[in-house]
NUKE-662283 format. One line per 4 residues: for each residue y, z, x negated of C-alpha. Coordinates in Angstrom, 2 decimals, always signed. Last residue first. Example, Ala and Ser with C-alpha at 12.3 -4.5 7.8 and 13.67 -1.06 7.14 Angstrom:
# residues 2
-1.06 +7.14 -13.67 ~ -4.50 +7.80 -12.30
This chain:
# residues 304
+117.90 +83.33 -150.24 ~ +114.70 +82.49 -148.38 ~ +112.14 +81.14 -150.70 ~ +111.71 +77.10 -151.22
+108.82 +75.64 -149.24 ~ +105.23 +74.52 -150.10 ~ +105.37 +76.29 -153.05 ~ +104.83 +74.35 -155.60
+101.77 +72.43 -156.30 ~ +99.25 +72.21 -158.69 ~ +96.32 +69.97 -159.19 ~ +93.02 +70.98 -160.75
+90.59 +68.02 -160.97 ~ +86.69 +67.97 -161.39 ~ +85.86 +72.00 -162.12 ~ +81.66 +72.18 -162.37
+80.02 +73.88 -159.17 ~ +76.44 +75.40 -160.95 ~ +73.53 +76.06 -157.87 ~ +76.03 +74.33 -155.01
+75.93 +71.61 -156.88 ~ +79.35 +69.43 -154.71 ~ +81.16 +68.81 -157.87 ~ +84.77 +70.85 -158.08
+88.20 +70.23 -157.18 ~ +90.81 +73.14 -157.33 ~ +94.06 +72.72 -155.69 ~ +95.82 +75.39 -157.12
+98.67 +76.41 -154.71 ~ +102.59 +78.41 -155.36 ~ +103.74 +81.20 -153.25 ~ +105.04 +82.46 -156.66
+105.08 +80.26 -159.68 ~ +101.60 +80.35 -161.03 ~ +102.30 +77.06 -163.91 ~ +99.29 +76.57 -166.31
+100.21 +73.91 -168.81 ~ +97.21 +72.15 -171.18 ~ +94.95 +70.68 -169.27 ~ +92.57 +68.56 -170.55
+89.65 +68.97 -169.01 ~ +86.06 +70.21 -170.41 ~ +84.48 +71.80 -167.97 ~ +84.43 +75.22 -169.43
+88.02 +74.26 -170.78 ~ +89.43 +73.85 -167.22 ~ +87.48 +76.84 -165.95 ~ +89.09 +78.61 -168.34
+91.90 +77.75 -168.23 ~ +92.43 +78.45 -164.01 ~ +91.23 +81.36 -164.61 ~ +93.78 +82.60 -167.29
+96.21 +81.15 -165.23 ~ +95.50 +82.70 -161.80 ~ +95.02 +86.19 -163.27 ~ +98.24 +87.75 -164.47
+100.66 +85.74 -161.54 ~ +98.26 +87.63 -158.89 ~ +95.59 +86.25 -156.53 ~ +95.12 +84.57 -152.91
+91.90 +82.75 -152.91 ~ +91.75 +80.25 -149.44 ~ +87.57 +78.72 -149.56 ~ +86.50 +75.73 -148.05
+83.19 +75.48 -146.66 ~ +80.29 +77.07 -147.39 ~ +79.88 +79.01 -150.73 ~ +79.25 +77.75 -154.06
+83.31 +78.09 -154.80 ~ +83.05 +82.01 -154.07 ~ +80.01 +82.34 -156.59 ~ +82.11 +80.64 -159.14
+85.45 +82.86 -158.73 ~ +82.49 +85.71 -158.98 ~ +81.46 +84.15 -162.49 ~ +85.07 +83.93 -163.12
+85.98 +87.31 -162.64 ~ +82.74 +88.51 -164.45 ~ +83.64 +86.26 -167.61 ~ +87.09 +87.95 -167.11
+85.85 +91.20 -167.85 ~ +87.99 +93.94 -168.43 ~ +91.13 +91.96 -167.17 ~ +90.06 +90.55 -164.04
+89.32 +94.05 -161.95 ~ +93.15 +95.29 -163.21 ~ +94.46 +92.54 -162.71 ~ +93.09 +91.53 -159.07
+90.53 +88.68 -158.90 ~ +87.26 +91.15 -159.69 ~ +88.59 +93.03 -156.99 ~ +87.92 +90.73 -154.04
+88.98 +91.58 -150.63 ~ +87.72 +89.13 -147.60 ~ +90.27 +88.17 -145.75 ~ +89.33 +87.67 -141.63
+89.67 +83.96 -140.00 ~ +91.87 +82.83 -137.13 ~ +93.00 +79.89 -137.72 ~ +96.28 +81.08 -136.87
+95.90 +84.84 -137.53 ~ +94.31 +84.25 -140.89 ~ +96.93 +81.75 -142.09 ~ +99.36 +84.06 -141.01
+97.52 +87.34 -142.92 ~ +97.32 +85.09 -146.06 ~ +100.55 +85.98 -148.03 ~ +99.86 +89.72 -146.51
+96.45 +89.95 -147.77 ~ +98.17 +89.50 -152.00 ~ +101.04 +91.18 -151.06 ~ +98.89 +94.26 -150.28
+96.78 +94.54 -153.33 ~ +92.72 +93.83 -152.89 ~ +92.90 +90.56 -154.22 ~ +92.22 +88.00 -152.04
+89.82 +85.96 -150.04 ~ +89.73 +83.81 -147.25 ~ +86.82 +81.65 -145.83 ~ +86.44 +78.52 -143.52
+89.51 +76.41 -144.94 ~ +90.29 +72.65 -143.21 ~ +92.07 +71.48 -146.18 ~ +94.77 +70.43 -142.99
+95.12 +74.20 -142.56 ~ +97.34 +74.87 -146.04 ~ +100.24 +74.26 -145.49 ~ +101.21 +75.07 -141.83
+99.82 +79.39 -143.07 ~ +101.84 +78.49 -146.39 ~ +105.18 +78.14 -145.14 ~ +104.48 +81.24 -142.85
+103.60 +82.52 -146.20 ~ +106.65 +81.65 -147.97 ~ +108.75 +83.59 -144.88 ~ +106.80 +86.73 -145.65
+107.98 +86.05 -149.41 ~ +111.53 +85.92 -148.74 ~ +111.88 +88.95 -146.51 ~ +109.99 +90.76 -149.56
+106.17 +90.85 -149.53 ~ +104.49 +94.19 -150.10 ~ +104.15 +96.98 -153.27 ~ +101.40 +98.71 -151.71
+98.94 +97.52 -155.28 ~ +101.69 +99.03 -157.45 ~ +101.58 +102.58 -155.92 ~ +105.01 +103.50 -154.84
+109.04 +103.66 -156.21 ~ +109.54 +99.81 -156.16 ~ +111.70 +98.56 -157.98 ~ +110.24 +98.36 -161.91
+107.57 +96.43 -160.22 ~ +110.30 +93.51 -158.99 ~ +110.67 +91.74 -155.68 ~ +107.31 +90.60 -153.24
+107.17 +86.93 -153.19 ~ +104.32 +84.99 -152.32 ~ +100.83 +85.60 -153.69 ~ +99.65 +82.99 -156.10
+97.12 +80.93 -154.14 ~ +93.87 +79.43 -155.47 ~ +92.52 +76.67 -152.91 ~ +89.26 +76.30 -153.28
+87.86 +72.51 -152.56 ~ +84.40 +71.02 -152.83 ~ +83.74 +67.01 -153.44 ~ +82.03 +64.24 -152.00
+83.78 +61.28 -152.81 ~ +82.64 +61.15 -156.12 ~ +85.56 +61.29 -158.86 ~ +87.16 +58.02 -160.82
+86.70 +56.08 -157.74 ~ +89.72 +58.04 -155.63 ~ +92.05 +57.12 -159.07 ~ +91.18 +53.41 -158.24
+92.19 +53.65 -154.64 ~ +95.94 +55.13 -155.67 ~ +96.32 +52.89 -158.22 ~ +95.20 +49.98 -155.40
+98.02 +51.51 -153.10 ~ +100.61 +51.18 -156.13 ~ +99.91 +47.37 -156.82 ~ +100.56 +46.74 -153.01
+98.74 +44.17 -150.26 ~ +95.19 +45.95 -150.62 ~ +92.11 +43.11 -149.76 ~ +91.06 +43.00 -153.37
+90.85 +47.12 -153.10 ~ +89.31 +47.39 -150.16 ~ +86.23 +45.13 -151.31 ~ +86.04 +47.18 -154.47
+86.29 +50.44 -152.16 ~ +83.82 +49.61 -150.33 ~ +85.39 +49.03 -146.77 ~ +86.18 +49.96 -143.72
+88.57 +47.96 -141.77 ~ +91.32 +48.84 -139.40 ~ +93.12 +46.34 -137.33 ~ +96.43 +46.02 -135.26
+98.49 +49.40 -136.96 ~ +101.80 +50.54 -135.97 ~ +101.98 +49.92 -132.36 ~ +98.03 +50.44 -131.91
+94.96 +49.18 -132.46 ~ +92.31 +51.95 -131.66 ~ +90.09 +53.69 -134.14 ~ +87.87 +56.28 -133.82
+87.54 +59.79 -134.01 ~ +85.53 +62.35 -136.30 ~ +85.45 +63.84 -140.25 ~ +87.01 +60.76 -141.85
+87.37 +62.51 -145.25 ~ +90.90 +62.49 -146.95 ~ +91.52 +62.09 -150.69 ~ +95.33 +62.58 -151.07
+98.51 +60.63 -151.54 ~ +102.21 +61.89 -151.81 ~ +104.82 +59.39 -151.17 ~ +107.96 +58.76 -152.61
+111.14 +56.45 -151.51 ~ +114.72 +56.04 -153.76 ~ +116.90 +54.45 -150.85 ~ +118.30 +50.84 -150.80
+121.53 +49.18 -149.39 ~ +121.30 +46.97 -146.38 ~ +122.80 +48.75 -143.94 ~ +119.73 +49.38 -141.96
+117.94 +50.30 -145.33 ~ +116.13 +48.78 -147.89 ~ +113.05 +50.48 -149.86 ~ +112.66 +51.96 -153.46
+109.62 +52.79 -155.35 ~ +107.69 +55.69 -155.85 ~ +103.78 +56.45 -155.38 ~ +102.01 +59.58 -155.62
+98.61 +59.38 -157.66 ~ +95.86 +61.46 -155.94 ~ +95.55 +64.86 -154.95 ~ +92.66 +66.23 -153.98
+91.04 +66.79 -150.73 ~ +92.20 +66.77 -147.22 ~ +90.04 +66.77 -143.95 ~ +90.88 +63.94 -141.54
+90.76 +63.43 -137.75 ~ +90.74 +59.69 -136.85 ~ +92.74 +57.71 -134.72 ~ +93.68 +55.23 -137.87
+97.45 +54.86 -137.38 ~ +98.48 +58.11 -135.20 ~ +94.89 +60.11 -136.44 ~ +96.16 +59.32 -140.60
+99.94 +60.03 -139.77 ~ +99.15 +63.16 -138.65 ~ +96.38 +64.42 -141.15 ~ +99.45 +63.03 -143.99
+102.43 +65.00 -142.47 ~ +100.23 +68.25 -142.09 ~ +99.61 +67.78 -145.73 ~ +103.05 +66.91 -146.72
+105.11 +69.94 -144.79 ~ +106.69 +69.29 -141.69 ~ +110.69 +70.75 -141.43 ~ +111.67 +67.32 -140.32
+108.84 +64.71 -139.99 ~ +107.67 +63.32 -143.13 ~ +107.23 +60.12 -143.16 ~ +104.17 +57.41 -142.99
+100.79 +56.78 -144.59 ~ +97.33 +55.00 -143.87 ~ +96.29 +52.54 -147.06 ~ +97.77 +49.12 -146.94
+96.89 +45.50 -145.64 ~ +100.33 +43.61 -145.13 ~ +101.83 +41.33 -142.21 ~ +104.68 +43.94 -142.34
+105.58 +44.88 -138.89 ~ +101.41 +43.82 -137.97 ~ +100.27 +46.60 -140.11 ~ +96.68 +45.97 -141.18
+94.85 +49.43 -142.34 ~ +92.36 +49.78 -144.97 ~ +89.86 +52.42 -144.75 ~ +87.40 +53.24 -147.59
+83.46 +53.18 -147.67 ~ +81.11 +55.29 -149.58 ~ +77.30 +54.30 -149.51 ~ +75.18 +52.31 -147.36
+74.10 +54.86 -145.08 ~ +77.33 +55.35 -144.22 ~ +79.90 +58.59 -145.99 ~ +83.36 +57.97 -144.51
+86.86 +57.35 -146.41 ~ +90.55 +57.52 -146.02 ~ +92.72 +57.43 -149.26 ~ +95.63 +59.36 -147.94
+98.69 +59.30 -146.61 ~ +102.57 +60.87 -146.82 ~ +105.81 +60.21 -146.97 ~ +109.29 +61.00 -148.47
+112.69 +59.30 -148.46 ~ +114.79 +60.12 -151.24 ~ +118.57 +61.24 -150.16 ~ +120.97 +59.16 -152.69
């Protein structure tokens, strides 16, 4: 049977009087959830999520980590029941304001204890109490594996001009709608030609210029990783969110040792091709510390 999939988002806004969470009253349902809805056709989870956030809440949103994706089962029209998943992230309030609406009669902000009692669903309050595990107030790099760009032993020039196969230019398109609801202000990658072209759409549609960075290529990582992290580091301290694009020999290494510098237990370190690292970190700009590393696929499967 065809799952059904959605996406939302713990919602919350920095006040004077600490963090606060929105909790959204859906007249349909008489219930108090957290904002979410379907996916659209063709639209990939994080665009899914900011839009479904500003239709129910009317606020623009800036995604974080991922949080605990919920499954259950729903009925249907013909009264049978579909397998139903959605995909939850930390999302700052960033402007707007709320209006009621078809879908949603009453917003509240609330600490997140006091959102948490009100909360109609056991999985929306796993979702709230995995937000409160981390502070609010976070900094994202997203660490891309380059898309796909065929085999080494075919290609007759220079490694680092080997460029992005039919398949791989059409994984980052996929990427260039994936990743702009993270909201990123700087790209970097590895000065090898499959690594600029999986960001060159993102660049053109934001539009932001790639910044090459040899330390994160193989053959800059390699002789020194402590310098490849250490200029990983530097990149995280800077403003804004950050787009790394890297290679399949780098990305896991770093991604360990970050994890075991902070101490979390991680213990697989997948790089499939055209694949994301979200990587959560404190907000000390002097030291950022790794919070959460979540990893996704790539956001759609390659051309055939």
């Amino acid at each position: 049977m065809t799952r059904i999939h959605a996406a939302g988002a713990a919602l919350w806004r920095e006040t004077a009087a600490g963090v606060e969470v929105a909790v959204t009253h859906r007249p349909r349902y008489d219930d108090w959830s957290l904002p979410k809805g379907k996916v659209d056709p063709g639209e990939p989870l994080p665009e899914t999520a900011v839009r479904e956030i500003a239709e129910e809440t009317g606020y623009r949103a800036v995604l974080g980590r991922l949080l605990p994706a919920a499954h259950y089962e729903v009925s249907t029209e013909d009264g049978g029941r579909r397998p139903k998943t959605v995909t939850y992230y930390s999302a700052e309030a960033v402007s707007g304001e709320f209006a009621a609406n078809e879908e949603v009669d009453e917003l509240r902000w609330l600490p997140p204890a006091q959102a948490r009692e009100l909360l109609s669903y056991p999985h929306d309050r796993t979702v709230l109490d995995a937000f409160t595990e981390l502070p609010a107030r976070t900094r994202t790099v997203l660490l891309v594996r380059h898309a796909k760009a065929g085999k080494r032993g075919k290609w007759d020039g220079p490694d680092e001009l080997r460029p992005l196969t039919a398949s791989g230019l059409h994984q980052a398109r996929c990427l260039a709608a994936w990743l702009p609801p993270f909201a990123p202000a700087r790209l970097y990658a590895a000065p090898r030609v499959r690594c600029v072209q999986t960001l060159e759409p993102l660049a053109a549609r934001l539009p932001l210029a790639i910044t090459e960075e040899w330390l994160l290529a193989e053959e800059g990582f390699w002789p020194d990783p402590d310098a490849g992290v250490r200029r990983f580091l530097a990149i995280t301290a800077g403003q804004g969110v950050a787009v790394v694009s890297s290679q399949g020999g780098v990305i896991p290494e770093l991604v360990q040792r970050l994890a075991v510098k902070a101490g979390l237990p991680l213990t697989e370190f997948p790089s499939r091709k055209g694949s994301i690292w979200i990587l959560t970190f404190d907000a000390d700009p002097a030291a950022p510390t790794l919070l959460a590393a979540d990893y996704c696929e790539s956001p759609l499967p390659p051309l055939r």
